[in-house]
C-alpha positions in Angstrom: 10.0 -46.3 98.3 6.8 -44.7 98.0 6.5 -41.7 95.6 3.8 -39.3 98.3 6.7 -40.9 101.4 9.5 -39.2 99.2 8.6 -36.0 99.5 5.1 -35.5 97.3 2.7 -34.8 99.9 5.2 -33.4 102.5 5.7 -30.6 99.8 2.3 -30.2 98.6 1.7 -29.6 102.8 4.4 -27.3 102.9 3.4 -25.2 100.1 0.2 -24.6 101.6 1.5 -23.0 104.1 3.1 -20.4 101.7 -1.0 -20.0 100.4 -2.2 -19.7 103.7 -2.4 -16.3 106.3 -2.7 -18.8 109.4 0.3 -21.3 109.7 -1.4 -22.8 112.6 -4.9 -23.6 110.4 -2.9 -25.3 108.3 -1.1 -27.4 110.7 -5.1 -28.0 112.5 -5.9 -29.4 109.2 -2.7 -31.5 109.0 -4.0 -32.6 112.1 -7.6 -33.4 111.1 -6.4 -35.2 108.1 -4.4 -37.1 110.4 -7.2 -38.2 112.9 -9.1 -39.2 109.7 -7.0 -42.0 108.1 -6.9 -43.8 111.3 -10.5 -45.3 111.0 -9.9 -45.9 107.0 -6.9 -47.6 108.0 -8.9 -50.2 110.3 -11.5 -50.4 107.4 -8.8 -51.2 104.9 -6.8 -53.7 107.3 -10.1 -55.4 108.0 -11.0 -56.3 104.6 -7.1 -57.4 103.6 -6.9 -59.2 106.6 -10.6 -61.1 105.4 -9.0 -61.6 101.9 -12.8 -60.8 100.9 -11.6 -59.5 97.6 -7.9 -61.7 97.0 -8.8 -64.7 94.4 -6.7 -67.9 94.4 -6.5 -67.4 90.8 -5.3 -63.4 89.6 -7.1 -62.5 86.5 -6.8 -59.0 84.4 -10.3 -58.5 86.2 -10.0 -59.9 89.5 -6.8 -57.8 89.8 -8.7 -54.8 88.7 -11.5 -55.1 91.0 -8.8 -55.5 94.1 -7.5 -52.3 92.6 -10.6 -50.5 92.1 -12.0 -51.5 95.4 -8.7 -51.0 97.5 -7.8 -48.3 96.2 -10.6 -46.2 95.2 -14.2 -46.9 96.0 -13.6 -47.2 100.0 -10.9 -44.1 99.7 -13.9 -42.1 97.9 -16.9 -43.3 100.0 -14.6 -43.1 102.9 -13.3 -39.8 102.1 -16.6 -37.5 100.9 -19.1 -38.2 103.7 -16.1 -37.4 106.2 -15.3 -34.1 105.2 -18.8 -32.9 104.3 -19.1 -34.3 108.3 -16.1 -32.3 109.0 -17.3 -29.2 107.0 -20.6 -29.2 108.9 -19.2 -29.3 112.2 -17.2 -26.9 111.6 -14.0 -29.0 112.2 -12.7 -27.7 108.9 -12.6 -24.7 106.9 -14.3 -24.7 103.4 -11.2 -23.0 101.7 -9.1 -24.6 99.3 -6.1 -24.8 101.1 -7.1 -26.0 104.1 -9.0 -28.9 101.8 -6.0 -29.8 100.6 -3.8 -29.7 103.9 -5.9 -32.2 105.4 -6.0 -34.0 102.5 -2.4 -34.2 101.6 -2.1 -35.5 105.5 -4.5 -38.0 105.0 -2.4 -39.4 101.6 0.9 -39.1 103.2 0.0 -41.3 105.9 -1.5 -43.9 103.4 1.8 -43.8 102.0 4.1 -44.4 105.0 2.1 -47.1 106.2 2.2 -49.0 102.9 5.6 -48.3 102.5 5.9 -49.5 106.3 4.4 -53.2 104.6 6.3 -52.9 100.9 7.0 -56.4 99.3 9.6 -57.1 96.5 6.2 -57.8 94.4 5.4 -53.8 94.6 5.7 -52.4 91.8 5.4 -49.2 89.6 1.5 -49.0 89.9 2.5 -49.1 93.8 5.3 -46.5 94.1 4.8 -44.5 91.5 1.4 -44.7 89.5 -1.3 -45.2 92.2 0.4 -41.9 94.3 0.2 -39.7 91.1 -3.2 -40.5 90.6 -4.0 -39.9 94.8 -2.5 -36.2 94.2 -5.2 -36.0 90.8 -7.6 -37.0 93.5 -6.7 -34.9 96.1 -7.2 -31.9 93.7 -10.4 -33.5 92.3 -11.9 -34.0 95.5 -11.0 -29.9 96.9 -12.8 -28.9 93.6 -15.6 -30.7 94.1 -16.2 -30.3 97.8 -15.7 -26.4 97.1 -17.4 -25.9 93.7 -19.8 -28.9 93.2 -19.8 -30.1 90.0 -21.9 -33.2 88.5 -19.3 -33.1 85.5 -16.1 -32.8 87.9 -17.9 -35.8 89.6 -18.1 -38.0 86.9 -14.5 -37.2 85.7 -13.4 -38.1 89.1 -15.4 -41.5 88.9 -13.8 -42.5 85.4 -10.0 -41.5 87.0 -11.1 -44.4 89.5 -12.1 -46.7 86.6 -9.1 -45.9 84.5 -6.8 -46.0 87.6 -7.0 -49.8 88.5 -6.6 -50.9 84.6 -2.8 -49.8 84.7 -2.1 -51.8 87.9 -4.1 -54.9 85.8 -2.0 -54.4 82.8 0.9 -54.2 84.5 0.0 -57.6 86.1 -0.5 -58.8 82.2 3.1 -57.0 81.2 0.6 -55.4 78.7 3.1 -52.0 78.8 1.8 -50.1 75.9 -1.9 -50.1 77.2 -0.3 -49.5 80.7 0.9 -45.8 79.3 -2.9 -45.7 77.5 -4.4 -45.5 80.7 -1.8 -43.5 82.1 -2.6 -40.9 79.7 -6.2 -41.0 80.1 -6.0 -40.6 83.3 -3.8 -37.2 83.1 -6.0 -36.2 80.4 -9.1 -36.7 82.7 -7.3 -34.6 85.3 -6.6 -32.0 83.1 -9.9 -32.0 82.4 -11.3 -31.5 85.8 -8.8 -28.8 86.3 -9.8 -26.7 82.9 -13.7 -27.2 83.6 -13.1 -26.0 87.3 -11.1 -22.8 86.6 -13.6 -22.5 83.7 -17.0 -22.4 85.6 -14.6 -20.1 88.2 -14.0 -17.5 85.7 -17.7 -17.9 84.8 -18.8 -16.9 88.3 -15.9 -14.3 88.5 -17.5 -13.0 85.1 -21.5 -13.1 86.0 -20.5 -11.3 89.7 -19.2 -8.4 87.6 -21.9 -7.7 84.7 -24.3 -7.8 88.4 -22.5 -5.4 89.9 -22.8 -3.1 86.4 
């Protein structure tokens, strides 16, 4: 079963509400989130159902473009226009937890429906791999969207290169350059994570010397 419908995202939800003064924000932003994966899930069902990107013949780089298109360049070009629409109409709150509420939502649903279609061919890119890298995503994308970042940006975009390449080597039972990408992606995330708490501290650090 799917790692985000074991408990993942269900936690991650629940512990915002342990960041969070107003319970019921967070579960409007559950709700938003919710609302918002029901149009990406007719955009992602309409181009499975076309088999516009499914090749007779599955190559290392066919299967990585199915991945990398799937997975990632309609989640992110669905995802960042919709919740700078969302932001600006005032739909959502600009605050990190609520980001990540509606988010987390959005993810978890992902998850149940796939699970809801699992195959015996699923395997660990599937149920484990492709939900760790939607939580470094989730946090990626909450960074970004409250701290824009060209460099955060393009960490984000080579996670979504690096992603589909473990899916593609799994394909080619290729298992030691399956734990290569693996690690470049947590390193990458890492990454996004140090340089956002970094240029945090710097604005922390620059609001105090103006106030001396």
């Amino acid at each position: 079963m799917n790692l985000f419908v074991l408990g993942l995202m269900p936690a991650f939800i629940g512990l915002q509400f342990f960041m969070s003064r107003s319970p019921l924000h967070i579960l409007w932003h559950v709700g938003v989130g919710i609302l918002m994966f029901i149009p990406f899930m007719a955009i992602r069902a309409f181009i499975l159902n076309a088999g516009i990107l499914i090749p007779d013949n599955m190559t290392f780089v066919s299967q990585w473009v199915v991945a990398f298109t799937l997975d990632y360049v309609i989640v992110l070009l669905y995802l960042f226009p919709t919740l700078l629409i969302a932001l600006r109409m005032r739909i959502m709150k600009k605050d990190t937890v609520y980001i990540i509420s509606s988010l987390a939502a959005f993810f978890m649903l992902d998850g149940i429906v796939f699970s809801l279609f699992q195959t015996t061919a699923d395997g660990a890119y599937e149920l484990l791999f492709r939900p760790l890298y939607y939580l470094f995503i989730i946090i990626a994308i909450t960074q970004i969207i409250r701290h824009p970042s060209w460099i955060s940006a393009l960490l984000l975009g080579l996670i979504a290169l690096f992603a589909p390449m473990t899916d593609a080597f799994i394909f080619m039972n290729q298992f030691l350059l399956v734990g290569l990408s693996v690690s470049i992606c947590i390193i990458l995330a890492i990454l996004i994570g140090v340089y956002h708490f970094k240029m945090c501290n710097d604005g922390i650090n620059g609001y105090k010397q103006a106030e001396e």
